[in-house]
N, C-alpha and C positions, 0 to 999 in steps of 0.2 A: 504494500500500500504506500500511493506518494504521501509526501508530506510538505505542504505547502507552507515558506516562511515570508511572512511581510515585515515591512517596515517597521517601526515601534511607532512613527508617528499616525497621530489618525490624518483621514482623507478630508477635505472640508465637506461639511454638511450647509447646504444653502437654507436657509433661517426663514419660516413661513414670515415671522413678526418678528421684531429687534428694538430694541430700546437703546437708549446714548447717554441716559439718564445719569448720576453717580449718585446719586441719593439714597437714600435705607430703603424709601417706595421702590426707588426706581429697582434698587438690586429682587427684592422681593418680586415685583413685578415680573422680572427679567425671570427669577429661578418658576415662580408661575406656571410662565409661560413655553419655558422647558419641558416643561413636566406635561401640561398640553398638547407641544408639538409630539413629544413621543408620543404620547396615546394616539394621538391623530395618525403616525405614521404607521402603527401596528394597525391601521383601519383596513382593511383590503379595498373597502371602496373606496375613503379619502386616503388612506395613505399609497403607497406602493407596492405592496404584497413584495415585501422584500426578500425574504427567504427564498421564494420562486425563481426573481431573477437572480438575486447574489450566487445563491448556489450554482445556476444555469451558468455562468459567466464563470466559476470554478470549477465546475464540471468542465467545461469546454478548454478553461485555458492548462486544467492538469489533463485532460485527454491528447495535447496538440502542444506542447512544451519541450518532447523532444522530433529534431530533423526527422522526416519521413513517414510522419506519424500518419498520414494518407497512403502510405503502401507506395506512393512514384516521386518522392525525394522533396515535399513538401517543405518549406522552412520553420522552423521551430519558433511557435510564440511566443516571445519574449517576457519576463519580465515586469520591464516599462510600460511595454504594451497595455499590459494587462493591470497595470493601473491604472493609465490612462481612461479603460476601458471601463474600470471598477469606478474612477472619479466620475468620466461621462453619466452613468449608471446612476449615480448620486446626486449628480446635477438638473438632474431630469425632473421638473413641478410635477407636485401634488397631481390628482388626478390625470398624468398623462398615461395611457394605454402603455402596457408592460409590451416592449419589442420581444422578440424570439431573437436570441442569441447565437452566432456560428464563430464560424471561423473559414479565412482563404487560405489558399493556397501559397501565397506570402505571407503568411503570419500576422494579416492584420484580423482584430476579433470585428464581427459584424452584430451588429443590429439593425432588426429588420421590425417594420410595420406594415401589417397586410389587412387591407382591406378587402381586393377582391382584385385578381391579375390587371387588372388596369388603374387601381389605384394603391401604389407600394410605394414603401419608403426603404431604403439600403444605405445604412451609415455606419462606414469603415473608419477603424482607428488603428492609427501609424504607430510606431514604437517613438516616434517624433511628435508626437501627441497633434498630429493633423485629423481633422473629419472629413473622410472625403464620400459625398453623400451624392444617390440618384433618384428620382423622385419620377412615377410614371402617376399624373393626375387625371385619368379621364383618359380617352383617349388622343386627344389633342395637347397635352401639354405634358411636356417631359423639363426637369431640370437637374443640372449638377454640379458639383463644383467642389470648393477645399475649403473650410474652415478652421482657423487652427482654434485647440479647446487651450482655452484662458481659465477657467473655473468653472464656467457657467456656460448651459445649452448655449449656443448659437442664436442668434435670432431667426436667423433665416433658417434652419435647422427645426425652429420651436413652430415659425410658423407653417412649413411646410406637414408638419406632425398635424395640425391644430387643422389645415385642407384636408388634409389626408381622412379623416376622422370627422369632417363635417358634410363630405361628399356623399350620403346619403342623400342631403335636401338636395343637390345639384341634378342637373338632367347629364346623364353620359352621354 
């Protein structure tokens, strides 16, 4: 059995609510409100049904860790990769739909959002912490491009999730 070692430090966690306050309210307020956002994030409907993806994204990166792990001389996911990949994962608001987790054949890990073959979302992470995402909306509009991950989803990243996932009301 592998055994996976990470860092000692934590990944940043993005703060539903935050205070700036330094006051005895304000600290109280702030531990509060801690205590809130956990509970909210063990929600599966408001939070992010974390175990599902955490594990999925550790399942996958101890499956594909070492070269060749596809049988035809695949590269081995790094790593950094798979921080990046664990930060992205972390960085992702409240309420957004849990992607399906893989991995390519260069070693970057994938996340994917599917709504139905013509409207998907595919966001690859570099060992360089780039996102390089493809987006099929409809049958008329396709997008792609690089992102580099800074701490926090992409914009264009969040909005193309947030089409993706509203494409129901639209006419295909």
């Amino acid at each position: 059995m592998a055994t996976l070692a990470l860092p000692t430090h934590s990944f940043p966690i993005s703060r539903i609510f935050s205070t700036t306050g330094f006051s005895t309210a304000a600290f109280f307020t702030s531990k509060q409100t801690d205590e809130v956002e956990t509970e909210l994030r063990k929600s599966v409907s408001l939070g992010k049904a974390p175990h599902t993806a955490y594990e999925q994204l550790l399942n996958v990166f101890e499956s594909c860790r070492e070269p060749g792990w596809d049988g035809y001389g695949a590269e081995a996911v790094s790593l950094r990769t798979y921080q990046y990949a664990y930060e992205f994962l972390e960085s992702l608001p409240s309420g957004i739909p849990i992607p399906t987790i893989g991995v390519e054949a260069d070693g970057q890990l994938t996340f994917e959002w599917y709504h139905d073959p013509s409207w998907v979302l595919s966001v690859s992470v570099s060992p360089e912490g780039d996102l390089h995402y493809a987006a099929l909306l409809g049958h008329l509009s396709r997008l792609s491009g690089t992102e580099p991950f800074l701490g926090n989803t992409p914009r264009e990243i969040l909005g193309i999730i947030r089409r993706l996932f509203s494409c129901k009301d639209l006419t295909r």
